[in-house]
N, C-alpha and C positions, 0 to 999 in steps of 0.2 A: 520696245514698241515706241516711234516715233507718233507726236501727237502735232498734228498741223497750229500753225499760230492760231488761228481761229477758233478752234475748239478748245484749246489754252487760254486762251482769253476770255473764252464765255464759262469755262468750269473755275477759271479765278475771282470772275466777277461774278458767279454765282455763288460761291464759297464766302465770299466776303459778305454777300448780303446776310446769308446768315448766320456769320460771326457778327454782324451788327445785331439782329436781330437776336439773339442769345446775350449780348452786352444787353440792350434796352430790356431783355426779360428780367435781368440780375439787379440791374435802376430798379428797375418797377418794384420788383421782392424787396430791395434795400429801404424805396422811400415807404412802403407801405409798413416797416416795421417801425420807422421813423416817426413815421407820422401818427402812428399809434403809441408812441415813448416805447418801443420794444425793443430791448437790444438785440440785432441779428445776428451780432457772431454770437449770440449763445445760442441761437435756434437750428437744431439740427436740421431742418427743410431748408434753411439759409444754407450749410454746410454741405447737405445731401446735391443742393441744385448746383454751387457754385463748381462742385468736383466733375459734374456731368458736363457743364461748361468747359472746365478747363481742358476734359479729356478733349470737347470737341476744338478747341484751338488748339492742341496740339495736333488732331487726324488735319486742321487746315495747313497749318506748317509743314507737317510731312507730304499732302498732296502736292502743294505747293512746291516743295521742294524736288519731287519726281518729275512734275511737268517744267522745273526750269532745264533751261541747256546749262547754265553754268551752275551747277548743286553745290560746288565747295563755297563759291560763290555767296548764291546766296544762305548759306548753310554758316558760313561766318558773319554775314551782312545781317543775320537774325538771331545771334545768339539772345541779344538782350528778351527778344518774345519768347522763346523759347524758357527762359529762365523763367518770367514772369508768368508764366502760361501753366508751368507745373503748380497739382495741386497740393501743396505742402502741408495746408492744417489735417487733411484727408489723410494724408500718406503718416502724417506725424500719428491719430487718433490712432490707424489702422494696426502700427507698429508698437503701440501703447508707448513712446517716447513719453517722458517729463518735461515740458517746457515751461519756463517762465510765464505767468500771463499773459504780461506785456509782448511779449513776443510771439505767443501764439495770434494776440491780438491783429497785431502787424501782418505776420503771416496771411492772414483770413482775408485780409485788406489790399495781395500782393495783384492777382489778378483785374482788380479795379482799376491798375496802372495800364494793365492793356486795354481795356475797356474806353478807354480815355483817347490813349493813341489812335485806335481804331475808328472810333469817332470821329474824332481830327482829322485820320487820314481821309476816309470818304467823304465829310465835307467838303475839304478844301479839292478833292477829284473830281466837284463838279463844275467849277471852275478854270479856265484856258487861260487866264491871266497867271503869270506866275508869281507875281505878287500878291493878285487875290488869292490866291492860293494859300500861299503860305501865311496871309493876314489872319484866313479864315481857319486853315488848321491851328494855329497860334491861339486865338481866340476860344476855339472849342477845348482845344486842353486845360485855357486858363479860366475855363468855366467850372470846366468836368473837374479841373484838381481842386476848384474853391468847392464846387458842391460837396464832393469826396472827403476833404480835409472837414467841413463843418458834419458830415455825419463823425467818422471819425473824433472830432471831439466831442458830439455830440453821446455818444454812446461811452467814453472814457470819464467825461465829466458830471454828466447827468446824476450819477450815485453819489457823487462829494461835493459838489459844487453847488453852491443855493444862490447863484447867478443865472444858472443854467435851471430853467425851467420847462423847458419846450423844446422842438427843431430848429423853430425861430428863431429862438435866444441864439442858437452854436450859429447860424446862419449867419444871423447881425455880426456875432465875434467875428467871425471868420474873413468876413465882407471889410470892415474897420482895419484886422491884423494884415490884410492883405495889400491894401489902400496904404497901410503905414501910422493910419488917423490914429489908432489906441483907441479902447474900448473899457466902459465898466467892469468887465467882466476879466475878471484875471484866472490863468490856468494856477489850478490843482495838483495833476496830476502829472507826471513826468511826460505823458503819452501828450496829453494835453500842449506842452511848453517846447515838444518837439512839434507837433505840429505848427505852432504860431512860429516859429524859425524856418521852416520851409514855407510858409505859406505868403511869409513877409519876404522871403530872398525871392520865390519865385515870382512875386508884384514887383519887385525892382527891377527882375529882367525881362519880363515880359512887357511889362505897361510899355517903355519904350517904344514898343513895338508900333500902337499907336501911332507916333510922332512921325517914325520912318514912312510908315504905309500911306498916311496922310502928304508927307510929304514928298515923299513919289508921285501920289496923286496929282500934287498939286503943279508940280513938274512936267507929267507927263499933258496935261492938259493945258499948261501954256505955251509947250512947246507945237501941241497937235497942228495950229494954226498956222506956223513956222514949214512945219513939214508938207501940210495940204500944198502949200503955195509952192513949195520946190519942186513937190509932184508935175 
C-alpha cells in the first residue's frame, strides 16, 4: 500500500513527538531517582519503564522504515538507533545471562544515547538555518551527554567516593572534566575514569563548535549589508 507524502510526514512527525515525549518520561524517572540519592539502574520500575520504551523506539524505526520509499536505505542510514534502541539489560535479566556489573551497568545507560540524539534532532528541526541547526543539535547533545555522564558517575561513585555526596557534587565533576578545568573530586571507580575521558574528549570537539557558529555569525551579518546593496 502506497502512503501519499503527506500522511508520511504527519505519521513521522507524530511518532517522533512521542519518542520525545517517552525520552523526557525516562529524564524525569532518572532525575527523580537522582535527586533522591537512589540508584535507578538498581530499580526495577527504572528497568521495567526503560524496556517498554525501548520496545516503543524500535515499533518507531520499523514504521519508519515501512513508510520510507528507500527501506535499504534508510535501514542502513539507522543501524546505529537501532542497535542503541534494543533493550539489553531486559533481554540480558530475561535470559538469566551473568554479566559483569560494570557492564550491565553500561548496558542500562545504552538507550540514554538515543535519548539524547533525539533531542538534538528535534531541536535543531525547528530551526531553517542550517547553521542554526546544527549549533543547536550540537549543543543539546553536549548538554544531554554532560547531564547523562554526571548521573552516570553519579550513581557508580556515590557508594566509594567521599567526594561525592550529592547530584550536585557528579554535576560540578562533570561540568570542571568536561571544561578541561579539573576538579577536587577524583574518580574511584573504573566506570567513573571512563566517564571523565569521554566527557573531556567530547568538550574538545564540541566546544569548538562555539567559535565556528559565532563565526559564521559574525560573517554572515557583515556581509548582509554587502548583499542588500547588490540586490
Amino acid at each position: 500500500m502506497k502512503v501519499s507524502e503527506h500522511i508520511r510526514t504527519r505519521i513521522i512527525f507524530i511518532l517522533r513527538l512521542l519518542v520525545l515525549a517517552a525520552a523526557v518520561v525516562l529524564v524525569l524517572v532518572i532525575t527523580r531517582d537522582a535527586f533522591m540519592n537512589m540508584s535507578f539502574v538498581a530499580d526495577p520500575s527504572y528497568v521495567r519503564l526503560q524496556k517498554w520504551i525501548c520496545y516503543f523506539f524500535l515499533f518507531d524505526i520499523v514504521v519508519e522504515w515501512w513508510l520510507s520509499p528507500r527501506k535499504l536505505h534508510y535501514l542502513l542510514s539507522n543501524v546505529f538507533f537501532i542497535i542503541i534502541s534494543i533493550p539489553y539489560a531486559s533481554l540480558i535479566q530475561h535470559f538469566g545471562w551473568n554479566l559483569p556489573g560494570p557492564v550491565m551497568f553500561v548496558l542500562r545507560f545504552v538507550p540514554m544515547i538515543r535519548v539524547a540524539f533525539v533531542i538534538g534532532m528535534l531541536v535543531g528541526a525547528f530551526s531553517r538555518n542550517k547553521m542554526t541547526t546544527l549549533f543547536a543539535t550540537y549543543m543539546t547533545i553536549l548538554v544531554a551527554t554532560l547531564y547523562f555522564g554526571s548521573l552516570m558517575f553519579f550513581v557508580a561513585e556515590l557508594p566509594v567516593n567521599p567526594g561525592v555526596h550529592t547530584f550536585w557534587s557528579a554535576l560540578w565533576w562533570a561540568i570542571m572534566d568536561m571544561t578541561t578545568c579539573g576538579s577536587s573530586i577524583s574518580e574511584f571507580t573504573p566506570t567513573g575514569q571512563i566517564i571523565g575521558v569521554v566527557l573531556a574528549a567530547e568538550g574538545l570537539i564540541l566546544f569548538p563548535v562555539f567559535t565556528v557558529y559565532i563565526t559564521s555569525a559574525l560573517t554572515s551579518n557583515l556581509h548582509a549589508p554587502q548583499k542588500a546593496k547588490q540586490q
